[in-house]
C-alpha positions as a Markdown table, in Angstrom:
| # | Residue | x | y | z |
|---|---|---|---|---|
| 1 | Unk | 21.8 | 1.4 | 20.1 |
| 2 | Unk | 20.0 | 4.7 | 19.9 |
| 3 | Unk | 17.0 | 5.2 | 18.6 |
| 4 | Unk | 14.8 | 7.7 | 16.6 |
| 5 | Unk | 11.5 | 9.0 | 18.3 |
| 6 | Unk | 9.3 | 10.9 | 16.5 |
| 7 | Unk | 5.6 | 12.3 | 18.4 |
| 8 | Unk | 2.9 | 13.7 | 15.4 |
| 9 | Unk | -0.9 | 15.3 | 16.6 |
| 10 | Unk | -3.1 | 13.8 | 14.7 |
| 11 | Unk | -7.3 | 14.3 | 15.3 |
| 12 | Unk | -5.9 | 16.6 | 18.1 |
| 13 | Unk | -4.0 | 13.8 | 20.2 |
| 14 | Unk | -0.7 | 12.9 | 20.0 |
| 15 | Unk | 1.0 | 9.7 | 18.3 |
| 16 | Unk | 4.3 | 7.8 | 18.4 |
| 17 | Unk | 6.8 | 6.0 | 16.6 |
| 18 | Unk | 10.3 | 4.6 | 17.5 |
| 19 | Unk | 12.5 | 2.9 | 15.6 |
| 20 | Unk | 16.7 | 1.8 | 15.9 |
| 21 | Unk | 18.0 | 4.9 | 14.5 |
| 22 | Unk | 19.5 | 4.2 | 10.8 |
| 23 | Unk | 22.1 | 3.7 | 8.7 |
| 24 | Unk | 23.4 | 7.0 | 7.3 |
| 25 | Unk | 22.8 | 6.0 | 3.8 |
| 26 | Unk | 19.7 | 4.1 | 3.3 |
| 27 | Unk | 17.6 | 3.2 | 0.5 |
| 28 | Unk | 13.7 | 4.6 | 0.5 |
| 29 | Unk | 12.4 | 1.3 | 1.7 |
| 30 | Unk | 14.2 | 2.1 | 5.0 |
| 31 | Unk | 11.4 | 4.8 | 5.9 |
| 32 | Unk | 8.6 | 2.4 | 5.7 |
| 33 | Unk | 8.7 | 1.1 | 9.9 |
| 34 | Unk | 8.2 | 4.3 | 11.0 |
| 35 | Unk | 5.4 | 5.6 | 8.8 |
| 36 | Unk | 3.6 | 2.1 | 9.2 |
| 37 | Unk | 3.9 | 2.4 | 13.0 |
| 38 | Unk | 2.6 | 6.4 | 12.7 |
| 39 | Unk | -0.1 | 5.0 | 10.5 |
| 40 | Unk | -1.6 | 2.0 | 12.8 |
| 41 | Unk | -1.9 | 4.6 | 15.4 |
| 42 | Unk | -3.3 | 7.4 | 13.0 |
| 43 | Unk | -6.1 | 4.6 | 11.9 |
| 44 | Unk | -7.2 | 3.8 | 15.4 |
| 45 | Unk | -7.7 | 7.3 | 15.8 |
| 46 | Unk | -10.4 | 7.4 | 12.8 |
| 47 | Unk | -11.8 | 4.7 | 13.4 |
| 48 | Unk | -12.1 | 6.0 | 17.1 |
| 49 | Unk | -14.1 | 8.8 | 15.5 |
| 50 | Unk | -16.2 | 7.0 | 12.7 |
| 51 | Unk | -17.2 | 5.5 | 15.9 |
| 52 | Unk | -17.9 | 8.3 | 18.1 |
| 53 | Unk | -19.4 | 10.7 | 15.9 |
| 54 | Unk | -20.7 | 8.8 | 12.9 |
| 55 | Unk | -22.3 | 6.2 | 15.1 |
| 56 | Unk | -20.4 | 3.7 | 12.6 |
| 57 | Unk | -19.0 | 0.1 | 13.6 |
| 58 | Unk | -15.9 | -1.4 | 10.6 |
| 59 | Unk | -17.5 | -4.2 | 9.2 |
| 60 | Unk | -13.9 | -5.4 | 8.0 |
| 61 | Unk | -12.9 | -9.1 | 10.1 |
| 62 | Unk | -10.6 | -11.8 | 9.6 |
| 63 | Unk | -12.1 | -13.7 | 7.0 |
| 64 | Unk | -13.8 | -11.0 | 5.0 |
| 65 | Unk | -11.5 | -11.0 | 2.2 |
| 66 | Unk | -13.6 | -9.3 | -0.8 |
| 67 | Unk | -11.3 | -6.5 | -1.3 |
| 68 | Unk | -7.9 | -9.8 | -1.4 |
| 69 | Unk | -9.8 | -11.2 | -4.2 |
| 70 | Unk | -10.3 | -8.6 | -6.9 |
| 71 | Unk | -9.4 | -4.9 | -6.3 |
| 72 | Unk | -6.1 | -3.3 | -7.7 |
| 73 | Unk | -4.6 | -2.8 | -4.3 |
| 74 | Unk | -2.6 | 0.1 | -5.1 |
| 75 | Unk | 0.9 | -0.1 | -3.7 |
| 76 | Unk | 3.9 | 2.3 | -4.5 |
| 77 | Unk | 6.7 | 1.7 | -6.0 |
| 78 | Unk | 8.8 | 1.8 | -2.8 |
| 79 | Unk | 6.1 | -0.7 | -1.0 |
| 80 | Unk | 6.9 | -2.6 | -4.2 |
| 81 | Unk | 10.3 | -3.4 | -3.6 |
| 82 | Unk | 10.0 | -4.2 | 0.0 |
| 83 | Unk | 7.1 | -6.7 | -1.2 |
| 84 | Unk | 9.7 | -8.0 | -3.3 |
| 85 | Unk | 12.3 | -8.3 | -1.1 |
| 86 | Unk | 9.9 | -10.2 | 1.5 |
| 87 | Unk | 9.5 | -12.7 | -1.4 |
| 88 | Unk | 12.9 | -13.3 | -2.0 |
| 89 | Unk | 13.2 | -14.4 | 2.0 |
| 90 | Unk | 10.7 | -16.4 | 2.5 |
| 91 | Unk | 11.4 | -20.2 | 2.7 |
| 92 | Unk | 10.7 | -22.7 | -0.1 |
| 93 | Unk | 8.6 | -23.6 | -0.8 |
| 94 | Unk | 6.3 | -21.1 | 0.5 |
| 95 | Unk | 8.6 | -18.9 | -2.1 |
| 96 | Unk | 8.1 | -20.5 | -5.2 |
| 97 | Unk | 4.2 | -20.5 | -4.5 |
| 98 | Unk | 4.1 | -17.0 | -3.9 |
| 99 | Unk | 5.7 | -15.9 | -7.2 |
| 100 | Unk | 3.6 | -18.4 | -9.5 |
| 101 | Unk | 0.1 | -16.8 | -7.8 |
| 102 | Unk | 2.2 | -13.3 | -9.0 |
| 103 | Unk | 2.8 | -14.7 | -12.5 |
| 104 | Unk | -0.5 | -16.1 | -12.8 |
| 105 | Unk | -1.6 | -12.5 | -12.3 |
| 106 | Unk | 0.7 | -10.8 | -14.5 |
| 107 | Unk | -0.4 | -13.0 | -17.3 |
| 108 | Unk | -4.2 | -12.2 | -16.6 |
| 109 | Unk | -3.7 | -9.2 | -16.8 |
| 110 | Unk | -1.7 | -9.1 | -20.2 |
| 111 | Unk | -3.5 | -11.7 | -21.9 |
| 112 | Unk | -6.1 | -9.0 | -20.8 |
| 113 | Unk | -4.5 | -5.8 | -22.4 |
| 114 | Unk | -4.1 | -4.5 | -19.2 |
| 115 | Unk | -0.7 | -5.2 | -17.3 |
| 116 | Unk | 0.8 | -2.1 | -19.2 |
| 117 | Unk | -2.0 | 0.2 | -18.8 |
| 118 | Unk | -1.2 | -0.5 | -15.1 |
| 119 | Unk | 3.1 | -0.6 | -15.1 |
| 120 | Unk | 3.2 | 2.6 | -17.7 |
| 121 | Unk | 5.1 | 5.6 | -16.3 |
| 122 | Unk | 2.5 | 8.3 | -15.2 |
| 123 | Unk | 1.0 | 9.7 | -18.2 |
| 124 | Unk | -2.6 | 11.4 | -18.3 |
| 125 | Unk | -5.4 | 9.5 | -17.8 |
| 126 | Unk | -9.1 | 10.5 | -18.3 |
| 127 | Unk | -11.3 | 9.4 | -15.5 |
| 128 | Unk | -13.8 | 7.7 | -18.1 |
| 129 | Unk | -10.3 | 5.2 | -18.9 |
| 130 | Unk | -9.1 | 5.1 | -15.1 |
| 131 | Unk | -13.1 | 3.6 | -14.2 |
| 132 | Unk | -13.4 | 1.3 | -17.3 |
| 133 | Unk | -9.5 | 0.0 | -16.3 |
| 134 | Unk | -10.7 | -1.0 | -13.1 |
| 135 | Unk | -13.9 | -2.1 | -13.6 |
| 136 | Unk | -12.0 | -5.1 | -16.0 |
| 137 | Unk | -9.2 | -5.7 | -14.1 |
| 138 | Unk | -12.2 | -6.3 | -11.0 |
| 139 | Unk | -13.7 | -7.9 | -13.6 |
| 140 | Unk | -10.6 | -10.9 | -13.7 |
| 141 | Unk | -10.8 | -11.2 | -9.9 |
| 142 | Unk | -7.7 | -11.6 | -9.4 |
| 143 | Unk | -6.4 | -12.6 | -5.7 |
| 144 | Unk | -3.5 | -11.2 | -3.8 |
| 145 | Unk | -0.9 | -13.4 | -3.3 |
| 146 | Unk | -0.3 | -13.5 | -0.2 |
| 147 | Unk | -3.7 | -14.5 | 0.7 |
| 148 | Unk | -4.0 | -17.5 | 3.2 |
| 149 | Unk | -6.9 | -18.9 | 4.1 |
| 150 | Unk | -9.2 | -15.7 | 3.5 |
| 151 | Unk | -6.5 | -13.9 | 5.7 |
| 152 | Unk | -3.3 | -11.7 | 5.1 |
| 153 | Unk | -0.4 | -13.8 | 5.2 |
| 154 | Unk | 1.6 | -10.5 | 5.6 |
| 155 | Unk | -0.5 | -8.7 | 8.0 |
| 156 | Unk | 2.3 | -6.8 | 9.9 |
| 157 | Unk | 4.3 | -5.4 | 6.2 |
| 158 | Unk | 1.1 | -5.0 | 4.3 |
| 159 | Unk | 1.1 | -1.8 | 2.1 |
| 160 | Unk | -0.7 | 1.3 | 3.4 |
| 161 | Unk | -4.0 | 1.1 | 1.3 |
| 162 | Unk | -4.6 | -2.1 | 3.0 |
| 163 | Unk | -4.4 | -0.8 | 6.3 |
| 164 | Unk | -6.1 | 2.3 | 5.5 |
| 165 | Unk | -9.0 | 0.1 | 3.9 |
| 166 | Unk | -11.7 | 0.3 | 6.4 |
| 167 | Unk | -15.3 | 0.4 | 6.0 |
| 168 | Unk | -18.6 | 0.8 | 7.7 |
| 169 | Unk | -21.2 | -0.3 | 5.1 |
| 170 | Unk | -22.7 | -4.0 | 5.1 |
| 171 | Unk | -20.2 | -6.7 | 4.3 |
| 172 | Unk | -21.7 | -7.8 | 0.9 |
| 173 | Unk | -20.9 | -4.7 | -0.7 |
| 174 | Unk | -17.3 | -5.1 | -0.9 |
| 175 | Unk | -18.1 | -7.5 | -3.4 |
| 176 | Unk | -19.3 | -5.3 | -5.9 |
| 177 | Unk | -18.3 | -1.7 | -4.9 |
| 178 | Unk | -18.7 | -0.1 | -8.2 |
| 179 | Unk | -22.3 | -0.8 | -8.4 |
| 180 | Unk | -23.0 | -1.0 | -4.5 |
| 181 | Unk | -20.8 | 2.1 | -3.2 |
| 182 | Unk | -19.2 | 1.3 | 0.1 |
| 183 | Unk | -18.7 | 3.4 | 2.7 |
| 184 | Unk | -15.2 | 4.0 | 4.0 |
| 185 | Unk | -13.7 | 5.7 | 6.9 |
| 186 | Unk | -12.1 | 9.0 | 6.5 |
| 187 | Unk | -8.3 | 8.7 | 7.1 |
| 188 | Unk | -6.5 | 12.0 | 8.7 |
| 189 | Unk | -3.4 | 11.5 | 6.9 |
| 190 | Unk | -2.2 | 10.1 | 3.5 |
| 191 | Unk | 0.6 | 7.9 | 4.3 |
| 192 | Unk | 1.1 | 6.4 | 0.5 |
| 193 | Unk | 0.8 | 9.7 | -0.8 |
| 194 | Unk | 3.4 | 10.8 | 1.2 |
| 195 | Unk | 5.3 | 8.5 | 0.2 |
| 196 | Unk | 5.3 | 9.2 | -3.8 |
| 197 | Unk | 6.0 | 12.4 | -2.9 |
| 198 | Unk | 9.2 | 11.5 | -0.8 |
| 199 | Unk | 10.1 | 9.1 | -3.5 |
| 200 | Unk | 9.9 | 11.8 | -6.6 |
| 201 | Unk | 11.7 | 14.1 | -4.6 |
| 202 | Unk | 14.7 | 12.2 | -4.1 |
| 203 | Unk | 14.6 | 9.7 | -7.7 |
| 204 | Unk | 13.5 | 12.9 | -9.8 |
| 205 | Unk | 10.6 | 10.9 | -11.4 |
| 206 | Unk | 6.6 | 11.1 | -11.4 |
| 207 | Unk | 5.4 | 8.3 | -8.8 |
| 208 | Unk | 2.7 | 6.6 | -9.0 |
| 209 | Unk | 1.0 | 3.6 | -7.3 |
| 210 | Unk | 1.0 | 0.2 | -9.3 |
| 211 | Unk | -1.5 | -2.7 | -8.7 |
| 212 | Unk | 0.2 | -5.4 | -5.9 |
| 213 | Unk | 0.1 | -8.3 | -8.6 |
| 214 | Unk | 2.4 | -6.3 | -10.8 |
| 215 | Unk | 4.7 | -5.6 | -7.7 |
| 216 | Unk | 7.5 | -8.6 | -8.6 |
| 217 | Unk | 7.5 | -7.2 | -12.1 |
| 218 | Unk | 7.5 | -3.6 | -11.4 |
| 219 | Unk | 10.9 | -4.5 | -8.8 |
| 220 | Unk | 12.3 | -6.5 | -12.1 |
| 221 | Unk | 11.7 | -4.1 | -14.4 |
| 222 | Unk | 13.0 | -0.6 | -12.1 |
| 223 | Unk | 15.6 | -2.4 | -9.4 |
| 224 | Unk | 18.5 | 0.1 | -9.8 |
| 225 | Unk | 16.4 | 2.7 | -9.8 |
| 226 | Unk | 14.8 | 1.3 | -6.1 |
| 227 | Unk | 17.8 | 0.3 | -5.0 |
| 228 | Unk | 19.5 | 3.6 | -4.8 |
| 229 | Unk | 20.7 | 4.9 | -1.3 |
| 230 | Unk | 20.4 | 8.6 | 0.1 |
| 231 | Unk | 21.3 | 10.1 | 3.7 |
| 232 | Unk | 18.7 | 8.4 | 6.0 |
| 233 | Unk | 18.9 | 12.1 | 7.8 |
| 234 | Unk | 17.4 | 13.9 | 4.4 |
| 235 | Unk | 15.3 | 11.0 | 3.9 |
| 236 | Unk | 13.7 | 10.7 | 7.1 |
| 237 | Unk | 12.8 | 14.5 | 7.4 |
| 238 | Unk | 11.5 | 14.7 | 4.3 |
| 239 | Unk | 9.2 | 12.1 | 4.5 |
| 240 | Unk | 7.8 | 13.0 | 8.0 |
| 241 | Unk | 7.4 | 16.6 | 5.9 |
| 242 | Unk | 4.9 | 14.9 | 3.5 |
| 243 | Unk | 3.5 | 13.5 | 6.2 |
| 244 | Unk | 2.4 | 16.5 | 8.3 |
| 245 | Unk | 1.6 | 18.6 | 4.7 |
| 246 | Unk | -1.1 | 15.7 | 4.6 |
């Protein structure tokens, strides 16, 4: 089977990815290996550097689970579906438990007001409502799904922001970051922004990210629209293009 191979510099040293080459008509989901496996190596790199230069050790460890049990989690649309679809395969009844920790979520959040501030199509948004938004939906601490025993239970398919995550400040701070700032490593590149921007350009609709408790509902409500194929060949170079723009 051949294979595609693409080599990025990032922080001036070079990094890898290789995947089975794909189909020629793919849906957007079929992008995500390869960015994932650009971004694990991109990360290393900053933390490498927080490290070196900052004289900074990540505090973030199996068990610390702060930012599982009440932030947003911003996910797009595209990491969305694939959560979805890594719902639908998992074995009962390991299934069935997942989804009812998603609807318990999506019915905090509406009994809150706030599952359609979160699921409406892009529209403006002042920062004064974006902060207030967040602070109550922290506010209902609401945990991720898939969390196991204070651990990812998806570890290797979790969305970007939660592999970009990382930060140097104390521990105890995660659980209150909008009155105890944390401090987070600098990432090089913006791998979920690159991917709204690979997304709009082929579905011809604003993207935006969506909290990871709406993600079931989000799939439900826009499948077609997610499920659409385009050639792999377009789709790949253009999001490797959104990549390197940054």
């Amino acid at each position: 089977m051949s294979r595609v191979r693409v080599q990025l510099r990032v922080l001036g040293q070079d990094i890898h990815a290789d995947i089975p080459r794909p189909a020629p008509v793919v849906r957007l989901d079929a992008v995500l290996p390869l960015l994932r496996q650009l971004d694990d190596q991109a990360i290393d790199l900053a933390v490498d550097r927080a490290t070196a230069e900052r004289r900074e050790r990540v505090t973030c460890a199996k068990g610390c689970s702060a930012c599982c049990r009440a932030q947003p989690v911003p996910v797009t649309p595209v990491e969305a579906y694939a959560l979805a679809r890594l719902v639908e395969a998992l074995p009962e009844p390991r299934r069935s438990e997942v989804r009812a920790r998603f609807n318990a979520n999506v019915a905090a959040l509406e009994a809150a007001g706030l599952l359609e501030h979160f699921l409406a199509r892009p529209r403006p948004v002042q920062p004064d409502e974006a902060r207030l938004a967040a602070r109550q939906y922290f506010a209902l601490g609401l945990v991720c799904p898939f969390l196991t025993n204070d651990a990812c239970g998806i570890y290797a398919e979790r969305p970007f922001v939660c592999r970009q995550y990382l930060v140097t400040s104390p521990v105890e701070d995660c659980s209150n970051p909008f009155d105890r700032p944390v401090r987070v490593v600098p990432m090089p590149i913006r791998f979920a922004h690159a991917m709204l921007e690979t997304s709009e350009a082929f579905l011809g609709e604003p993207q935006v990210t969506i909290p990871l408790a709406t993600a079931l509902l989000y799939v439900e409500r826009h499948r077609d629209e997610l499920e659409r194929t385009f050639p792999s060949e377009r789709l790949f170079r253009t999001a490797l293009e959104q990549v390197a723009a940054g």
